[in-house]
Residue frames as a rotation matrix with the C-alpha (Angstrom) as fourth column:
UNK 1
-0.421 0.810 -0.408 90.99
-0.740 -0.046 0.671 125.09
0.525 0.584 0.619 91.20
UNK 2
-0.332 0.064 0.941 88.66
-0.550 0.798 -0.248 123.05
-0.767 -0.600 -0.229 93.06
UNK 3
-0.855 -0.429 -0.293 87.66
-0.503 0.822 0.266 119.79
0.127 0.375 -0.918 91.90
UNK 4
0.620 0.686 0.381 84.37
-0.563 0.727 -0.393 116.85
-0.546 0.029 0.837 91.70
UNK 5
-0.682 -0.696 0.226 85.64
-0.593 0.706 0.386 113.94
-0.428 0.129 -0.894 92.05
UNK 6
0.453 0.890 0.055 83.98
-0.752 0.415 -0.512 111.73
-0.479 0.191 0.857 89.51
UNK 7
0.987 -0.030 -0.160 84.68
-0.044 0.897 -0.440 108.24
0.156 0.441 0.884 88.16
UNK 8
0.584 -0.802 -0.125 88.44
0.686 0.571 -0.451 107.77
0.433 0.178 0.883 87.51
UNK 9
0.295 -0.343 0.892 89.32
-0.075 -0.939 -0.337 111.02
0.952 0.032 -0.303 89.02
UNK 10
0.769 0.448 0.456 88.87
-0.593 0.232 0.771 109.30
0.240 -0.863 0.444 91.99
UNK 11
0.868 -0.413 -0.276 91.39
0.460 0.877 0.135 106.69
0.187 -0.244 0.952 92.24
UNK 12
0.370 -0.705 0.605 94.72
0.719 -0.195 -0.667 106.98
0.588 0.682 0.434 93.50
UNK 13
0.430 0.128 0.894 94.91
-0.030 -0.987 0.156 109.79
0.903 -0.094 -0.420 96.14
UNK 14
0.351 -0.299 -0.887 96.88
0.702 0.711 0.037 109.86
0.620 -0.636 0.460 99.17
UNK 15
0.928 0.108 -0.358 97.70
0.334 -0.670 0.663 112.13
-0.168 -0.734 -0.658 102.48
UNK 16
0.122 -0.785 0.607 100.40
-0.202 -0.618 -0.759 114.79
0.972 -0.030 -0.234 102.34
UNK 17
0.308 -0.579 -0.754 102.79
0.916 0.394 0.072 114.43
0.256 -0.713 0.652 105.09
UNK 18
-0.565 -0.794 -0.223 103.96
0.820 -0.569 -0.053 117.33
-0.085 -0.213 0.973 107.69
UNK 19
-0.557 0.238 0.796 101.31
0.372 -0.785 0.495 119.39
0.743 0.572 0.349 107.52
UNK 20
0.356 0.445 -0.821 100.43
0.934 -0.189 0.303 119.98
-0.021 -0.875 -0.483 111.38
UNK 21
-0.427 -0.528 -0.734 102.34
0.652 -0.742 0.155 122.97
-0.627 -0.413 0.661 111.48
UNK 22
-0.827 0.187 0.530 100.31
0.265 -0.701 0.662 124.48
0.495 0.688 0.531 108.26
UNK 23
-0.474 0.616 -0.629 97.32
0.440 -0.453 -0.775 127.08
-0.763 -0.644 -0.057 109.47
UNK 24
-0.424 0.365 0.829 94.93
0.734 -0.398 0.550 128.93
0.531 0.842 -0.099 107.50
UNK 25
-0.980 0.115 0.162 93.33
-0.193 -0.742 -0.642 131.79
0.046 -0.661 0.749 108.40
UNK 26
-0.339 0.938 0.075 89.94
-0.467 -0.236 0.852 130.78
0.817 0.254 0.518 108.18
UNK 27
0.214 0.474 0.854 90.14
-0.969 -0.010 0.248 129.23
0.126 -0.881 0.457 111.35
UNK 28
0.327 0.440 0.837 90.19
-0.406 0.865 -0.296 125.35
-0.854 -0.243 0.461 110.19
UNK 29
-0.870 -0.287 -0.401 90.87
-0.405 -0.047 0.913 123.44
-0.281 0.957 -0.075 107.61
UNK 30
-0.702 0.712 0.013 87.62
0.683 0.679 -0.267 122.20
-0.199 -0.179 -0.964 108.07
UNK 31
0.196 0.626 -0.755 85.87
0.170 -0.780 -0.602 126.06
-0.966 -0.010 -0.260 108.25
UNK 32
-0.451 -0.380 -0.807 88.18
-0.583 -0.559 0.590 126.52
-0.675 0.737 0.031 104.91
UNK 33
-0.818 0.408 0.404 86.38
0.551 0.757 0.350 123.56
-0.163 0.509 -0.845 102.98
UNK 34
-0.248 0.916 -0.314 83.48
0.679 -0.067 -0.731 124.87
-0.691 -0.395 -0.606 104.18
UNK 35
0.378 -0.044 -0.925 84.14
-0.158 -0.987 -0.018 128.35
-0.912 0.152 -0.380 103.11
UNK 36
-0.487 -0.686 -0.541 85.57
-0.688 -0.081 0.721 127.33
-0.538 0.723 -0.432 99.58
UNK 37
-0.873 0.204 0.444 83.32
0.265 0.961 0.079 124.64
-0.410 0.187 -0.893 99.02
UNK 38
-0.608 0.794 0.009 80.28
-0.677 -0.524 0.517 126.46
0.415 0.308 0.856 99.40
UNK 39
-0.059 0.720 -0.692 78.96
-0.265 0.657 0.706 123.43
0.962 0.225 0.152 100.85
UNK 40
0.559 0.330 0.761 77.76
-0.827 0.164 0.537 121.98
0.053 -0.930 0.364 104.14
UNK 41
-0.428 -0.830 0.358 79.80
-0.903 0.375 -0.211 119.76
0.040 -0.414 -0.910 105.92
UNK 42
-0.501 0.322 -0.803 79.34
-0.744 0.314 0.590 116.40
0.442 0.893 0.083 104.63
UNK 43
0.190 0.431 0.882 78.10
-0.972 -0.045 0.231 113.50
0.139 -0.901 0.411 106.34
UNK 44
0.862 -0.367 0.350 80.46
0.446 0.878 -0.177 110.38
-0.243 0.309 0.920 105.00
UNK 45
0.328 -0.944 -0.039 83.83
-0.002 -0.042 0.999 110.53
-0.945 -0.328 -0.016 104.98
UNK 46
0.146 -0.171 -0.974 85.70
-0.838 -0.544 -0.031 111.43
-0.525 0.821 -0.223 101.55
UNK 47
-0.772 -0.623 0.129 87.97
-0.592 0.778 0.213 107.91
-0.233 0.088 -0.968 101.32
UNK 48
0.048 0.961 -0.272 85.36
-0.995 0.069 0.067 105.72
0.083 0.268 0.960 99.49
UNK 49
-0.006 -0.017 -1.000 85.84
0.187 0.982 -0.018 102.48
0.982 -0.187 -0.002 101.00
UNK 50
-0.975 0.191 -0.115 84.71
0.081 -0.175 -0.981 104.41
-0.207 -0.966 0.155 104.89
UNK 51
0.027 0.962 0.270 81.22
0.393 -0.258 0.882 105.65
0.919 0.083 -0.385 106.16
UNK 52
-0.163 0.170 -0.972 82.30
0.984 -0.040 -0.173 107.17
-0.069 -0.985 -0.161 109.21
UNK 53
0.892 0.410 -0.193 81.51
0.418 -0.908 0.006 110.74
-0.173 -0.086 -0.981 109.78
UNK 54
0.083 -0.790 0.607 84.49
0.705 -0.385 -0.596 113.24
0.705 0.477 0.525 108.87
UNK 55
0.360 0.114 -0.926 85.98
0.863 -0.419 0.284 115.11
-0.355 -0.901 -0.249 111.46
UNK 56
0.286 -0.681 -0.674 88.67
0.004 -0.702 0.712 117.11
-0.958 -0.206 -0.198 109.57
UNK 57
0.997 0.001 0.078 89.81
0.076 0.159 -0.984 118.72
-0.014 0.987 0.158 106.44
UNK 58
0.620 -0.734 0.276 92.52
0.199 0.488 0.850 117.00
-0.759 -0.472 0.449 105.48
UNK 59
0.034 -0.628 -0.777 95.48
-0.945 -0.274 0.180 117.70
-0.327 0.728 -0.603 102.85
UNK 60
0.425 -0.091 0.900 95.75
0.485 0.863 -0.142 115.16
-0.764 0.497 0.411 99.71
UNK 61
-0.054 -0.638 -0.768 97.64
-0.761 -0.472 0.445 114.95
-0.647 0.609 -0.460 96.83
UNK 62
0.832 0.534 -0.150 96.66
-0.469 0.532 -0.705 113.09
-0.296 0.657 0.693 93.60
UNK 63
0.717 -0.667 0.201 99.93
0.619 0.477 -0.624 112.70
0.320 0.573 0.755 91.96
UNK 64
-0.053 -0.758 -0.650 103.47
0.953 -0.232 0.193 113.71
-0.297 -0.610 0.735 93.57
UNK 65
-0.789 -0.608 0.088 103.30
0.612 -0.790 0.040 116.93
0.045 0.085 0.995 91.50
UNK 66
0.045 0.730 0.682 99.74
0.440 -0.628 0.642 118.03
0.897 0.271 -0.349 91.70
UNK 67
-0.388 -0.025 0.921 98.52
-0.433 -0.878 -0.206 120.80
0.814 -0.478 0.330 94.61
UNK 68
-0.919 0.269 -0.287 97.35
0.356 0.260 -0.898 119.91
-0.167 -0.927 -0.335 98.03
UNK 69
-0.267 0.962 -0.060 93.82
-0.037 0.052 0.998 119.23
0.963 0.269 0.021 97.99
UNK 70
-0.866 -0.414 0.281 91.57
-0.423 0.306 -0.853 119.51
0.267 -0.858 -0.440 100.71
UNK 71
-0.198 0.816 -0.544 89.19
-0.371 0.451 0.812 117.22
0.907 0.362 0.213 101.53
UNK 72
0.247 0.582 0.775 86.82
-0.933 -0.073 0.352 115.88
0.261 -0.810 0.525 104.24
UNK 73
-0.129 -0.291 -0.948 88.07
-0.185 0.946 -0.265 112.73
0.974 0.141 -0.176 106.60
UNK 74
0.991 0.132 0.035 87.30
-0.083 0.382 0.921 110.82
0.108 -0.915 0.389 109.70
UNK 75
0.431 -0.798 0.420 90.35
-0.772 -0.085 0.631 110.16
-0.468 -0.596 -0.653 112.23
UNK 76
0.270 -0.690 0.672 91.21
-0.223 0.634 0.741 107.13
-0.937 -0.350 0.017 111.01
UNK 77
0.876 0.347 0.334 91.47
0.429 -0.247 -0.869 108.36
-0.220 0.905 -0.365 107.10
UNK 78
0.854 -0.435 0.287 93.32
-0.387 -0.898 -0.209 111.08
0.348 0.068 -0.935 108.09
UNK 79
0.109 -0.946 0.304 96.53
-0.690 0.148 0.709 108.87
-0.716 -0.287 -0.636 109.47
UNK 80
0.851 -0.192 0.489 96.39
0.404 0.835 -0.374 106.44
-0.336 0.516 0.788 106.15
UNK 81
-0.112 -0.918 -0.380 99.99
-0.345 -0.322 0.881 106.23
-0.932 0.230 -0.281 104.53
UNK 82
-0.410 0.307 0.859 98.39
0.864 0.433 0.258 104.05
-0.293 0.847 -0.443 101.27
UNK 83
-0.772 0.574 -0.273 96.49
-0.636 -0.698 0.330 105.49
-0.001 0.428 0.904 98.69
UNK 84
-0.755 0.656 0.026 93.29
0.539 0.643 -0.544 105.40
-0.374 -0.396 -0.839 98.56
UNK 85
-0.577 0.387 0.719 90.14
0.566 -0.445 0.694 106.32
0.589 0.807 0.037 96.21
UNK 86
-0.877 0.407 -0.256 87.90
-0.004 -0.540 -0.842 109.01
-0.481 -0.737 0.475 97.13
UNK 87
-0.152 0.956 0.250 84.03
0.728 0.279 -0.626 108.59
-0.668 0.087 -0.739 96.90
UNK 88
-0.752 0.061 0.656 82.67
0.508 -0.581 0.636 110.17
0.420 0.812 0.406 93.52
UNK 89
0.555 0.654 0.513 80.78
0.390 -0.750 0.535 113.15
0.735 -0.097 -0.672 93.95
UNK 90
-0.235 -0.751 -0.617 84.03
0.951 -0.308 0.011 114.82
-0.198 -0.584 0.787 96.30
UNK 91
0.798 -0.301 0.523 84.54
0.229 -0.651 -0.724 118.05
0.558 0.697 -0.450 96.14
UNK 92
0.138 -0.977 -0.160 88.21
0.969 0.167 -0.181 118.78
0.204 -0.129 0.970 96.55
UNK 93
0.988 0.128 0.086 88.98
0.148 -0.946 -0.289 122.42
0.044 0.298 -0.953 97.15
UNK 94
0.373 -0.805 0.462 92.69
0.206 -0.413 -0.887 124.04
0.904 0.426 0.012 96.61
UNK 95
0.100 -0.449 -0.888 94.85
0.938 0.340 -0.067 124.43
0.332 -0.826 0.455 99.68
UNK 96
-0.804 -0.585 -0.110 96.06
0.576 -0.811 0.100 127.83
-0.148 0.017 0.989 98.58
UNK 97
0.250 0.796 0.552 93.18
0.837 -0.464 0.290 130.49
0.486 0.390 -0.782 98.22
UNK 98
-0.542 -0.328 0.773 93.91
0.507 -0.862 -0.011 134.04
0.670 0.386 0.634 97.55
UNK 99
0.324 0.905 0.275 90.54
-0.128 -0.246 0.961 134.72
0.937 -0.347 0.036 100.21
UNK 100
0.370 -0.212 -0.905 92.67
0.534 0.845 0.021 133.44
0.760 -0.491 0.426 102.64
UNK 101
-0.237 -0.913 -0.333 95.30
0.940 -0.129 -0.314 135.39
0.244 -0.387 0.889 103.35
């Protein structure tokens, strides 16, 4: 299920590890946002304490047991080991999608 991130939903999020080797067929995770989002490719990084442009959708993971989100990040987002909150109004979209495959 994707996801808007609003208020507290936000807080708290942090990069999945190991996931160079995952592919999608849409081409990208970046084309798959796109393509799952419905939305144009933002123009502020996700991580709400940046403002650089976002290069890549990136895998996150609220809590240890929830799904791999993906979401939009600049290079130096994408290599944080900390959590970190993402800017309200996100949208998150599901790693897995059935459209995919």
């Amino acid at each position: 299920m994707n996801m808007v991130i609003d208020g507290l939903n936000g807080i708290g999020w942090k990069k999945q590890r190991d996931t160079a080797d995952q592919s999608c067929q849409c081409g990208s995770w970046k084309l798959h946002w796109i393509r799952h989002s419905k939305r144009d490719w933002p123009s502020t990084c996700s991580n709400a304490d940046c403002h650089k442009k976002p290069t890549q959708g990136s895998h996150l993971r609220w809590l240890s047991g929830s799904r791999a989100q993906i979401v939009p990040l600049c290079d130096r987002c994408s290599k944080l080991t900390e959590r970190f909150n993402l800017r309200d109004g996100v949208i998150t979209v599901v790693k897995q999608q059935y459209e995919c495959s």
